[in-house]
C-alpha positions as CSV (number, residue, x, y, z in Angstrom):
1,X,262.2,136.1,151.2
2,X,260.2,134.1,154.0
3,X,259.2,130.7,153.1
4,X,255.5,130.8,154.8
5,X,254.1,127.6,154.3
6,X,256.8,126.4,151.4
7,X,258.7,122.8,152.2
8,X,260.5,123.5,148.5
9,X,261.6,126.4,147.2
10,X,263.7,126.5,143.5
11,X,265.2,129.4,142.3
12,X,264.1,130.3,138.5
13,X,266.5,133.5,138.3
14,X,269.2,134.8,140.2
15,X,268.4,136.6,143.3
16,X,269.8,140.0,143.8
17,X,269.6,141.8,147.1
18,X,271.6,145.5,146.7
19,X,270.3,146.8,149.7
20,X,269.7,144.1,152.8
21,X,270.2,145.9,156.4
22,X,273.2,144.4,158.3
23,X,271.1,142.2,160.4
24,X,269.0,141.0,157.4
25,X,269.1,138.2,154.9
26,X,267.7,137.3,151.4
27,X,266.6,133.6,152.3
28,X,265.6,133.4,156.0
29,X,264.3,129.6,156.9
30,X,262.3,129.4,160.0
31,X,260.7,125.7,159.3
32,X,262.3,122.5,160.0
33,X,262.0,120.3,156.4
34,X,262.5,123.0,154.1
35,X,264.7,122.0,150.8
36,X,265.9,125.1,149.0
37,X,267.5,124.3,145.5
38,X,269.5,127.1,144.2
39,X,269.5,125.7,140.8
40,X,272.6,127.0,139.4
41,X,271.8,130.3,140.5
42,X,273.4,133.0,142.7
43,X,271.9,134.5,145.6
44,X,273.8,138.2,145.3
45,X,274.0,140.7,147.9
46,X,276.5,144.1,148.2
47,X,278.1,143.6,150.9
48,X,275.7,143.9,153.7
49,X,273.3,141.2,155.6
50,X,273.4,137.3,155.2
51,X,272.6,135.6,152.3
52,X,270.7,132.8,153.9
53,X,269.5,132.5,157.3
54,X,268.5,129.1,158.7
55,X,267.0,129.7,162.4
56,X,265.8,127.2,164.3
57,X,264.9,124.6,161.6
58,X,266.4,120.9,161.0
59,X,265.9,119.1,158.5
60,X,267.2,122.1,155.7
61,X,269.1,121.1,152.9
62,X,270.5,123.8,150.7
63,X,272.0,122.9,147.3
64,X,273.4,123.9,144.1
65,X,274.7,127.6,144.0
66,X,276.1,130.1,144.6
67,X,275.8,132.5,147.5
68,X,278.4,135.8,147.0
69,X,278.4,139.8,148.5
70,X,277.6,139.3,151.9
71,X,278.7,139.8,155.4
72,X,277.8,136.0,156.1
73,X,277.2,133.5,153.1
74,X,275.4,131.0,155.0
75,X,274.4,131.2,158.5
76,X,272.8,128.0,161.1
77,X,271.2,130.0,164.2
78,X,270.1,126.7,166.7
79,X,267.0,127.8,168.9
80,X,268.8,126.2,172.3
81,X,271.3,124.2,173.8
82,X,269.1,121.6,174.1
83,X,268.8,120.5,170.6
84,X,271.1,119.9,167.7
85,X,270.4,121.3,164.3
86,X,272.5,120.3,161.3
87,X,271.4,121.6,157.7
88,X,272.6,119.7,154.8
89,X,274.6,122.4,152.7
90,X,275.3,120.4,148.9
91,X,277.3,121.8,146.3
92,X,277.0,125.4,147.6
93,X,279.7,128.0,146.4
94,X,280.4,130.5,149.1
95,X,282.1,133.4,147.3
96,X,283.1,136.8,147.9
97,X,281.7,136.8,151.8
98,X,283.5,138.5,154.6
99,X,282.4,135.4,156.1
100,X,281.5,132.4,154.0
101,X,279.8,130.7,157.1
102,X,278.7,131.5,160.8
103,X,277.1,128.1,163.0
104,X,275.8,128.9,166.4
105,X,274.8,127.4,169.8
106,X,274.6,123.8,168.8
107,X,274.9,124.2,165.2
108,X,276.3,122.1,162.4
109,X,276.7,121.3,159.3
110,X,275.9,117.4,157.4
């Protein structure tokens, strides 16, 4: 999913992703003040891809889930040494991941 032109997204259903390619993901976040509220769902994959992506953006918070099946649960991509970008990641269960979460460049985590 893309978020074009969302600042809130709020997942209704679980979100099941059987067949991501390894370089894709099932949430992928390019826009700084985006709020994504899993809502007691899980964001599923099968063992391929990341579950969700956040490039670039600050200002994300990510909250109340589950993420599971993925290569890489959660992962923070920062667009340059220059700048620091630290998503808030709340009461997010990484689960079943070869890699629960990957931060890059200047990355981090509030």
């Amino acid at each position: 999913m893309r978020n074009a032109g969302v600042s809130n997204l709020t997942l209704t259903a679980d979100l099941n992703c059987p067949s991501l390619p390894a370089n894709g993901a099932a949430l992928l976040i390019m826009k700084s003040g985006v709020r994504v509220n899993l809502n007691g769902h899980v964001v599923q994959g099968s063992g391929t891809g990341n579950g969700i992506v956040v490039a670039g953006a600050d200002d994300v918070e990510v909250l109340d889930g589950e993420v599971r099946g993925f290569t890489v649960g959660i992962v923070v991509v920062s667009a340059g040494q220059d700048r620091s970008y630290s998503p808030a990641i709340r009461n997010v269960r990484l689960i079943g991941n070869v890699m629960g979460a990957l931060l890059t460049g200047s990355a981090s985590v509030r």
